[in-house]
Kinemage of the C-alpha trace (Angstrom):
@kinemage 1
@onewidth
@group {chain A} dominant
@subgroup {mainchain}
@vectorlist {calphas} color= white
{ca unk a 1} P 91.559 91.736 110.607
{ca unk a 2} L 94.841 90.407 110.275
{ca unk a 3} L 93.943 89.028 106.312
{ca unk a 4} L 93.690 92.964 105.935
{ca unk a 5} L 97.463 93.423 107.322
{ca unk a 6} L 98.727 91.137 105.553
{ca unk a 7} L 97.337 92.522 101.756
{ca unk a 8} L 98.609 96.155 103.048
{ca unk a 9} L 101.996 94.975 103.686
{ca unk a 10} L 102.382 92.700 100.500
{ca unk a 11} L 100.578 96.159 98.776
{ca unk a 12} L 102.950 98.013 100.635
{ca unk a 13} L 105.703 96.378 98.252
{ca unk a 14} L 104.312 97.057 95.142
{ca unk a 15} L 106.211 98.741 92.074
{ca unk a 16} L 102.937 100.511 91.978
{ca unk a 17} L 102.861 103.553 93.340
{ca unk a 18} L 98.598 103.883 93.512
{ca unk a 19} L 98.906 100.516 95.467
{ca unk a 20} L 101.875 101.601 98.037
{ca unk a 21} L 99.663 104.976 98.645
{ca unk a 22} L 96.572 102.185 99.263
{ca unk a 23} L 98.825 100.615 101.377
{ca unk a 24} L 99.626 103.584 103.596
{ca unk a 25} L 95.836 104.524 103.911
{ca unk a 26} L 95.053 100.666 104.848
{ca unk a 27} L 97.885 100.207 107.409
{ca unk a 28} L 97.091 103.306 109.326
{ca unk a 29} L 94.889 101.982 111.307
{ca unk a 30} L 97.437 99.358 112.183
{ca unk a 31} L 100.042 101.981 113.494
{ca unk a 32} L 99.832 99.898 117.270
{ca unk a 33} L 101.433 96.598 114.994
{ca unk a 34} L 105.598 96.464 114.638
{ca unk a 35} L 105.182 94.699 111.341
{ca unk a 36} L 102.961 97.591 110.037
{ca unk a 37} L 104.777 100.713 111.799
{ca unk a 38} L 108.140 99.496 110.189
{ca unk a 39} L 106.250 99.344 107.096
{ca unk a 40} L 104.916 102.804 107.438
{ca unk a 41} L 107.705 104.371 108.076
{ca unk a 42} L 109.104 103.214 104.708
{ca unk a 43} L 106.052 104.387 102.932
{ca unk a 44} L 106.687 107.973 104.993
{ca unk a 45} L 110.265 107.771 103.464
{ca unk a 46} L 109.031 106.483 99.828
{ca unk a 47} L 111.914 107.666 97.577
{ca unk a 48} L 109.957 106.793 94.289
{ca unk a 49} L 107.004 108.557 94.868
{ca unk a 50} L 105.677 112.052 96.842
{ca unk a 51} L 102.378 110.722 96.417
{ca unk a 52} L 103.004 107.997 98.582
{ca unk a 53} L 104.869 110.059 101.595
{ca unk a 54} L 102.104 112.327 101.951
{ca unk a 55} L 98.804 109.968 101.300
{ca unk a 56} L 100.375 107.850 104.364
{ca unk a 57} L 101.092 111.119 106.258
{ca unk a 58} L 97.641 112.377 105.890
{ca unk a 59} L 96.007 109.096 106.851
{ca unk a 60} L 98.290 108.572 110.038
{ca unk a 61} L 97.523 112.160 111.068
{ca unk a 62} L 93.661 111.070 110.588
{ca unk a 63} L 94.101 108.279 112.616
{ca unk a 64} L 96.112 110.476 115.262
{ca unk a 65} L 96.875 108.402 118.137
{ca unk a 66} L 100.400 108.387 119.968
{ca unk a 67} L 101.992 105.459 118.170
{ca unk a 68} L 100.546 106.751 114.675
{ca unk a 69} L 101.846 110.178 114.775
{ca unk a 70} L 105.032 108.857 116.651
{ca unk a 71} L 105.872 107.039 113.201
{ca unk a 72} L 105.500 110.668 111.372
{ca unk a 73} L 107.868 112.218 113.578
{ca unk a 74} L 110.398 109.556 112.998
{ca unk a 75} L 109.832 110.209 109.859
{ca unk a 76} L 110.303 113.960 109.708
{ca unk a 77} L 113.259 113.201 111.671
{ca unk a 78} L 114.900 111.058 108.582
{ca unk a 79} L 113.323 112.698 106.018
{ca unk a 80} L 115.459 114.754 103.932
{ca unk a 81} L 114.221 118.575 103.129
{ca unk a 82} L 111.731 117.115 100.044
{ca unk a 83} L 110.620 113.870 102.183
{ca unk a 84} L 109.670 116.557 105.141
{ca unk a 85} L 107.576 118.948 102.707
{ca unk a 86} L 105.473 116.455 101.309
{ca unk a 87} L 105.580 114.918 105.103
{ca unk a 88} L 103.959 118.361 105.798
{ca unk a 89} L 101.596 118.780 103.310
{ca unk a 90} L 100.226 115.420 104.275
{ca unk a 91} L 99.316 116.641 107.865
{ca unk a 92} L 97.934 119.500 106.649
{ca unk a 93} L 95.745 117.758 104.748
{ca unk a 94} L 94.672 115.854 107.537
{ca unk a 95} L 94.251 118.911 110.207
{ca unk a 96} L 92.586 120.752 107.180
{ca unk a 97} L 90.186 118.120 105.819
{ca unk a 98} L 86.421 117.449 106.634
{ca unk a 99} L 86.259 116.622 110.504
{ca unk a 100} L 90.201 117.220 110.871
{ca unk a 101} L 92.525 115.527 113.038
{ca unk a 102} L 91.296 116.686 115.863
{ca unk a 103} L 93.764 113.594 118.335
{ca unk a 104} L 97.621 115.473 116.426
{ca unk a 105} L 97.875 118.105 119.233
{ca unk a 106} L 97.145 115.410 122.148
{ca unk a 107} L 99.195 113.241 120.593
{ca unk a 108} L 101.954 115.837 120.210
{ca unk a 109} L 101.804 116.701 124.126
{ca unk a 110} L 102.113 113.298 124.895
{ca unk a 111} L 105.135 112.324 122.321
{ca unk a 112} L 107.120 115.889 123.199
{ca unk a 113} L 108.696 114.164 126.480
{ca unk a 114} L 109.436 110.803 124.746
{ca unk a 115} L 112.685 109.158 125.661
{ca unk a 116} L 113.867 108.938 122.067
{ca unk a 117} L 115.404 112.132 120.976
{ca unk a 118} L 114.404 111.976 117.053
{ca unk a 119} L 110.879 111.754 118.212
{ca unk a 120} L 111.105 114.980 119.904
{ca unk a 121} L 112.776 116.482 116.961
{ca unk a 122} L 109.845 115.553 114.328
{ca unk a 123} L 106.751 116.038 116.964
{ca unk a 124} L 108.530 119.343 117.240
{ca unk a 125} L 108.528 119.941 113.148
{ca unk a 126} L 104.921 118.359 113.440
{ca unk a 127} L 103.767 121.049 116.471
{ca unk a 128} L 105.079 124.067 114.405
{ca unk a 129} L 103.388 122.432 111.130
{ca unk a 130} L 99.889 122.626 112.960
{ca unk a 131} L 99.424 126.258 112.576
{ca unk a 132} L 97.851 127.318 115.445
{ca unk a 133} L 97.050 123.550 116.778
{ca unk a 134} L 98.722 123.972 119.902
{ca unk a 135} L 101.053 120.505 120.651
């Protein structure tokens, strides 16, 4: 398990933008880890390519625990106006997909009274993003 985070977060480097959005997908399920979350929340905040901030959006979302969609909302709270679109679009994808993200609006109750302030700013972006996936 750990071979795998280790690949994602050397992938997670890559000049390659196909291998940074592999990276995003792969390290999802390692949103719990503080090596991978900082990681993720770089790849949320890619500046080279969209593709990247939303594939790692969508695949957080999909994974949808607290600490995973805690890293979006950090993000959404950095992200400048593009950044939070494609942020968006990437949970939509998720919530809209085969078999959803059914965990987001759980998530979202949980993460709306968290002590840091930013986070309440982006699960708040995220909750109104949901449409009609009540956080």
């Amino acid at each position: 398990m750990m071979r795998g985070l280790e690949a994602a977060l050397a992938e997670a480097l890559s000049p390659s933008w196909t291998q940074r959005v592999r990276a995003g997908r792969d390290l999802a399920s390692f949103a719990d880890t503080p090596e991978a979350a900082a990681t993720l929340v770089g790849l949320l905040l890619d500046v080279e390519d969209t593709a990247v901030t939303r594939r790692t959006a969508e695949a957080l979302a999909r994974v949808g625990t607290v600490n995973a969609i805690r890293l979006i909302a950090l993000a959404v709270a950095a992200a400048d106006d593009d950044q939070a679109d494609w942020l968006q679009s990437g949970v939509h994808d998720a919530l809209e997909g085969a078999g959803g993200a059914p965990d987001v609006a759980a998530a979202c109750g949980k993460l709306a009274r968290d002590p840091e302030e930013a986070v309440r700013r982006g699960v708040a972006d995220i909750s109104a993003w949901a449409d009609g996936t009540r956080c």
